[in-house]
C-alpha positions as CSV (number, residue, x, y, z in Angstrom):
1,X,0.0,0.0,0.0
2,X,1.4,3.4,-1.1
3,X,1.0,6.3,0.6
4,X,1.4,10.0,-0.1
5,X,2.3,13.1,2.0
6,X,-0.5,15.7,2.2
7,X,-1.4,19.5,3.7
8,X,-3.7,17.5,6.2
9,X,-1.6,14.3,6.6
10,X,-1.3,11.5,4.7
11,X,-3.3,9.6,2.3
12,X,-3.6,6.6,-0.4
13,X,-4.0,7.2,-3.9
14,X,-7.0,6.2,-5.5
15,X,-8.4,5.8,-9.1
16,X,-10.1,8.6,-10.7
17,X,-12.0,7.0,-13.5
18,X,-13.2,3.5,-13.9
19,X,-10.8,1.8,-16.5
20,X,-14.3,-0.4,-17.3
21,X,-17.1,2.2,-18.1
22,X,-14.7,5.5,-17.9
23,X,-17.2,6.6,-15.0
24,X,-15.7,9.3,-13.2
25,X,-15.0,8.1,-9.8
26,X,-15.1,9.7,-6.1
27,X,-17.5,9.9,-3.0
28,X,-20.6,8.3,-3.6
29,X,-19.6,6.4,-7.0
30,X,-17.1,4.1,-5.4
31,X,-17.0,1.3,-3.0
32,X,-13.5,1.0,-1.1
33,X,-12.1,-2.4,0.4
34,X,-9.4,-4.9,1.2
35,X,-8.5,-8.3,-0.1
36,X,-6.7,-10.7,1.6
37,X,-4.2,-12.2,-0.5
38,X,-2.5,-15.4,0.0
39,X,-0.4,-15.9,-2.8
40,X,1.7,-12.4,-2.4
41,X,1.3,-12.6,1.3
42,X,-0.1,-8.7,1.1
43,X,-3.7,-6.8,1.1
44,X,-5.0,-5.7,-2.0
45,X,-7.2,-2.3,-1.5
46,X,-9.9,-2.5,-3.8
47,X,-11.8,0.4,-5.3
48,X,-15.2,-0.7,-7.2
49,X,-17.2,1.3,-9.4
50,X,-21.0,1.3,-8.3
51,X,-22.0,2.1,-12.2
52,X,-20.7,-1.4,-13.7
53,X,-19.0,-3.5,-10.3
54,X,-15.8,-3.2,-12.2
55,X,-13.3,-3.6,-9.1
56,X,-9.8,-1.9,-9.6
57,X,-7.0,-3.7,-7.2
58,X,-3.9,-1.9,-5.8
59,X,-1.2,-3.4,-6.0
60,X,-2.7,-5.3,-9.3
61,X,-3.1,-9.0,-9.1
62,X,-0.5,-11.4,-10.7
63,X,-0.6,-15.0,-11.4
64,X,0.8,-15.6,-8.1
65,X,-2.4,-14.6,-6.3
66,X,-4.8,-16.2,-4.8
67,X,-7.4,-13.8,-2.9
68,X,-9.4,-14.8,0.1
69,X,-12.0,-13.8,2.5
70,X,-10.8,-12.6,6.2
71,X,-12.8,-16.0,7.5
72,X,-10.2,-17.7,5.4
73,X,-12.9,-18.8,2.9
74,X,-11.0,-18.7,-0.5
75,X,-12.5,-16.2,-3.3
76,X,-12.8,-16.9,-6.9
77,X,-11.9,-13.7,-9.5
78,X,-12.3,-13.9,-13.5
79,X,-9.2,-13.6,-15.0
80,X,-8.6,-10.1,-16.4
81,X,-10.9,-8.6,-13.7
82,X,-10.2,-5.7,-11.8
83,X,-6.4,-6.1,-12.5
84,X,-5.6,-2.5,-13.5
85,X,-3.4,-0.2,-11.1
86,X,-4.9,2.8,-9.5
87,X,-4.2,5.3,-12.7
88,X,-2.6,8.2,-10.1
């Protein structure tokens, strides 16, 4: 997870348009989450866009990853979804 320096402390970078639908994104139009990862050993924040469900994941997933829920149940993801990098 990357952080940044701001006026009022610091703060995470997050995607401004959904890669998906090209929604503008921002309070209200996105949901914001973690995913446990067990394959990287790291948290994924996840940023999805309320207009298609399109879920953006920072850092992006690799082959190596294999997400999960925080009750250890494993989770299942499409291939090619929601792998784009927060475009900051």
């Amino acid at each position: 997870m990357e952080l940044r320096r701001t006026r009022r402390g610091w703060a995470e970078p997050q995607p401004s348009h959904c890669p998906d639908c090209q929604e503008a994104l921002g309070g209200g139009r996105m949901l914001v989450g973690t995913a446990q990862c067990s394959g990287c050993g790291q948290s994924h924040r996840t940023h999805t866009c309320t207009a298609c469900w399109y879920t953006i994941y920072s850092p992006h997933l690799t082959d190596r990853c294999e997400l999960s829920a925080f009750d250890g149940r494993r989770s299942t993801r499409t291939l090619g979804q929601g792998t784009e990098d927060s475009d900051v």
